[in-house]
C-alpha positions in Angstrom: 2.6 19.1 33.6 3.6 21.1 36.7 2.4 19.4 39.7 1.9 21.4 43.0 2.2 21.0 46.9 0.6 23.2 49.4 2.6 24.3 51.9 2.0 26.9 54.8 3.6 30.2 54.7 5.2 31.1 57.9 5.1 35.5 58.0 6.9 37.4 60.2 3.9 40.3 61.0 5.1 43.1 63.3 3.3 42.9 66.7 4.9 45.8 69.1 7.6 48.4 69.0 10.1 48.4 72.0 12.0 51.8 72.5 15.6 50.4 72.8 16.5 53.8 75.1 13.6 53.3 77.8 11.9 50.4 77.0 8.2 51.1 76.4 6.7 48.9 73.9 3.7 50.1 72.2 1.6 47.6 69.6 2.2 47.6 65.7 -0.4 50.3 65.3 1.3 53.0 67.5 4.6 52.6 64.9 4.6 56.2 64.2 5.7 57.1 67.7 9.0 55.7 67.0 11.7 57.0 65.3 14.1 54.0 63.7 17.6 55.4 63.1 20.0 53.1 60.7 23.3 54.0 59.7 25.8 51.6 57.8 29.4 52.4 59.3 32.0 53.4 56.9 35.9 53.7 56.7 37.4 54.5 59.5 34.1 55.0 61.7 34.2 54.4 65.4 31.1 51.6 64.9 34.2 49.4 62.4 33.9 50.0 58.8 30.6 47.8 57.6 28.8 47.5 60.3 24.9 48.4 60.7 24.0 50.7 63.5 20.8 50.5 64.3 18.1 51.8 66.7 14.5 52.3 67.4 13.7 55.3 69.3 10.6 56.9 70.8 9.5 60.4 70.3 10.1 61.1 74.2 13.4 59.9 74.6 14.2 61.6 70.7 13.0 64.8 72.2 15.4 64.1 75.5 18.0 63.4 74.6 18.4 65.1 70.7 15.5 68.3 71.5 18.2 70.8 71.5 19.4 69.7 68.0 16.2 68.7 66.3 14.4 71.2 64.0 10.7 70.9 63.7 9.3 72.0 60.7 5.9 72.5 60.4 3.5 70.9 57.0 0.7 72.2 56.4 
């Protein structure tokens, strides 16, 4: 026979979004204003081969300071 405990399940929920450029935080619901950039360093790379990069961005700061680079394509 299996017997069982109950035990309480602590979740990590997301709550808010803070723009690590500027610092406006937004609630969960807003995530889609933000842009999370990740990038795993590799040999030789000025971040040391293996580390994470990692940074959550929001649109206004993506559009000042990558606008000239960024291509929008349009869906429709």
């Amino acid at each position: 026979m299996k017997n069982y405990k109950k035990v309480k399940k602590i979740e990590e929920v997301l709550e808010s979004i803070t723009c690590d450029r500027c610092g406006l935080t937004l609630p969960h619901y807003e995530k889609g204003m933000f842009i999370r950039i990740s990038h795993n360093a590799g040999y030789g790379s000025f971040f040391r081969d293996g580390n994470m990069v990692r940074a959550d961005i929001c649109e206004k700061c993506i559009s000042e300071t990558l606008g000239e680079f960024l291509t929008i394509i349009e869906t429709s």
